[in-house]
C-alpha positions as CSV (number, residue, x, y, z in Angstrom):
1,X,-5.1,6.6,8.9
2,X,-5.2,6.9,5.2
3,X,-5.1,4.5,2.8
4,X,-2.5,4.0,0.2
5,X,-3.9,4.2,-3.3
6,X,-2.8,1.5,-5.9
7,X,0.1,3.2,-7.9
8,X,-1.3,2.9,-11.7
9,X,1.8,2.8,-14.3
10,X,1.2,7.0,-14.8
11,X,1.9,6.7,-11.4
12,X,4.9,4.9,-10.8
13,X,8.5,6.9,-11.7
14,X,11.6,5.9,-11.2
15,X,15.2,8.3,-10.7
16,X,15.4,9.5,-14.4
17,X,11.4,10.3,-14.1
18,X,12.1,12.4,-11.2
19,X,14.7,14.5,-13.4
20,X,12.5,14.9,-16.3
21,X,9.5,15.8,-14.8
22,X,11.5,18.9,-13.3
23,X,12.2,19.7,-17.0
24,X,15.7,18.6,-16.7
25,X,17.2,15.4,-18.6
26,X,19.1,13.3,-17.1
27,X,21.8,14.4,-19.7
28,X,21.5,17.6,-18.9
29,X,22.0,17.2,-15.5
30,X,25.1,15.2,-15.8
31,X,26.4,17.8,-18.1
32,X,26.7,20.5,-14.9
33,X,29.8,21.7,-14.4
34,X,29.9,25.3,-12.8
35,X,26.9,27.3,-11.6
36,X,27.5,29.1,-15.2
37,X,26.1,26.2,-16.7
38,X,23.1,25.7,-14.6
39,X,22.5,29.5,-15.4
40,X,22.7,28.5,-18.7
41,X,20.4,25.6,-18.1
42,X,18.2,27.8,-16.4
43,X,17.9,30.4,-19.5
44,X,17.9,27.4,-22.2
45,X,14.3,25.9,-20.8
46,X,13.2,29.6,-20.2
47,X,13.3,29.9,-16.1
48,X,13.4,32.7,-14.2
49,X,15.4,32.5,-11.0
50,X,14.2,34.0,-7.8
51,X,16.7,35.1,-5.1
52,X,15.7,33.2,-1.6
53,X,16.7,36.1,0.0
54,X,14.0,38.1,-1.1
55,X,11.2,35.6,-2.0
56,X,11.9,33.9,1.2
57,X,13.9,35.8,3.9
58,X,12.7,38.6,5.6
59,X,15.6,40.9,5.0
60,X,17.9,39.9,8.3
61,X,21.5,38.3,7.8
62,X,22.7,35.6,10.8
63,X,25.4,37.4,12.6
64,X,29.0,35.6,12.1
65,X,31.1,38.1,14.2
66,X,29.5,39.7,17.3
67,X,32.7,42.1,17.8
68,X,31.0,44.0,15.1
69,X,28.5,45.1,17.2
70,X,30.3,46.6,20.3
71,X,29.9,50.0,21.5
72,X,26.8,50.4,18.3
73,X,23.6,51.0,19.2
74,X,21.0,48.3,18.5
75,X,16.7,48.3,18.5
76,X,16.4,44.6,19.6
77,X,12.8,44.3,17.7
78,X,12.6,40.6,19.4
79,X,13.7,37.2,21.1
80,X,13.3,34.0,20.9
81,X,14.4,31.3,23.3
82,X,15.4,27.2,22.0
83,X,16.6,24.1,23.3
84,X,20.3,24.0,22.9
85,X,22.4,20.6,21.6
86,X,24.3,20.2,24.9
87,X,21.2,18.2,26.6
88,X,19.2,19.3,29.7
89,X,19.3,22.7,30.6
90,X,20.9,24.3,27.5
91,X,19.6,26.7,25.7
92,X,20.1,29.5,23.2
93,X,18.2,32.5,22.3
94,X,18.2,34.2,18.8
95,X,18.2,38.1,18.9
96,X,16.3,39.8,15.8
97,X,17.9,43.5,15.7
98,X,18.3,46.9,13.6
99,X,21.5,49.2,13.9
100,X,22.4,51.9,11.7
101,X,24.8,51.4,9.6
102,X,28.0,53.7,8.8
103,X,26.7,54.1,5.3
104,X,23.4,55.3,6.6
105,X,21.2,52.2,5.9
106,X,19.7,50.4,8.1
107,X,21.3,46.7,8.9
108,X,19.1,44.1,10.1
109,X,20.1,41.2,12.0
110,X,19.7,38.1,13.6
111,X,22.0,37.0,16.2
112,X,22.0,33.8,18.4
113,X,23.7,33.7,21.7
114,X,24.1,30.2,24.3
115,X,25.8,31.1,27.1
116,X,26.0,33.0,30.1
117,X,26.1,36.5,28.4
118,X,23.2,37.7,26.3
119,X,21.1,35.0,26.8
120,X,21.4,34.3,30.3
121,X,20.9,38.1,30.5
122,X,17.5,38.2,28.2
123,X,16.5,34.9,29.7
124,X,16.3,36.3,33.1
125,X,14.4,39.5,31.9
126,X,12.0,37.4,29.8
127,X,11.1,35.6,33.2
128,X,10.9,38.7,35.3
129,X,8.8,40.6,33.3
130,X,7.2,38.2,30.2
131,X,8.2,40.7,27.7
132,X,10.3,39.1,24.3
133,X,11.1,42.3,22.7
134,X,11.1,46.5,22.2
135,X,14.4,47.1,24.0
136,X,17.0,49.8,23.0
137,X,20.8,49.1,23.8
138,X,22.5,52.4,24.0
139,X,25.9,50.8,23.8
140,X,25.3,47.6,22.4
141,X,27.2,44.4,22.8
142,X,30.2,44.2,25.5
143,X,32.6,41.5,25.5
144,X,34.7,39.4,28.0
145,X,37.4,37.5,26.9
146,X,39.2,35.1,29.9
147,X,40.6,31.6,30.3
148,X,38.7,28.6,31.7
149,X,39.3,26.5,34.2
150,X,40.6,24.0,31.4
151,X,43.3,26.2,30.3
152,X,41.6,27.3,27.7
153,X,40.4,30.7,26.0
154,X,36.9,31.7,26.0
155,X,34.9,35.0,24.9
156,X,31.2,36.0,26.1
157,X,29.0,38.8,25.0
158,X,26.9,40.6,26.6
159,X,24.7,43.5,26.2
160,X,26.0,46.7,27.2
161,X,23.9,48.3,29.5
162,X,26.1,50.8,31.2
163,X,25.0,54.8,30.4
């Protein structure tokens, strides 16, 4: 285990030190009202901002609405499988993908999927065969939409496999 040095006084900061160091004065900072003025703040002490999404990310956007997929054909580049929030045996699998968009680019994608549909589906395949990845989908996603046994309504998706 390592050692904790003795803090010397250059050492030892305190909230305001924190702010400074970063360039920033505290009265500065409290001074922030928009993102327009951190822009400004940005520009007045000579900082170039970097976009995560490009310095970072890897070009894929997390899917918010699978119904945009169905019936268009998707590359599913790769899978990966997790550990799901709903204790023992829950799990969820997050899909990276390519599908060409209307426009004619290419969209990139990354969507995740819980339950019985897609990941059940790619969870199964995964064991039968080890592979995580290289699949086309002619047809793309399917969905089912029914009522539970609670009364209430549910909606599964699932890859479309038919020819």
């Amino acid at each position: 285990m390592a050692s904790k040095a003795a803090a010397t006084t250059e050492q030892e900061t305190t909230a305001t030190d924190v702010a400074v160091r970063n360039g920033f004065t505290t009265q500065e900072l409290r001074g922030l009202q928009s993102l327009a003025d951190v822009q400004a703040l940005f520009a007045d002490h000579n900082i170039d901002v970097v976009d995560a999404s490009e310095e970072l990310g890897d070009g894929f956007a997390l899917v918010k609405n699978k119904d945009q997929f169905i019936g268009r054909g998707m590359m599913i580049l790769s899978w990966a499988f997790g550990a799901g929030d709903f204790g023992e045996g829950s799990g969820f699998v997050a899909v990276r993908f390519c599908v060409q968009e209307t426009n004619g680019t290419l969209g990139k994608y990354v969507l995740t999927d819980g339950g019985t549909g897609i990941y059940a589906t790619l969870k199964e395949y995964t064991e039968r065969t080890g592979l995580t990845g290289g699949m086309y989908v002619k047809n793309g996603l399917r969905k089912s939409e029914y009522v539970t046994e609670e009364n209430e309504n549910a909606v599964t998706h699932y890859l479309d496999t038919s020819k």
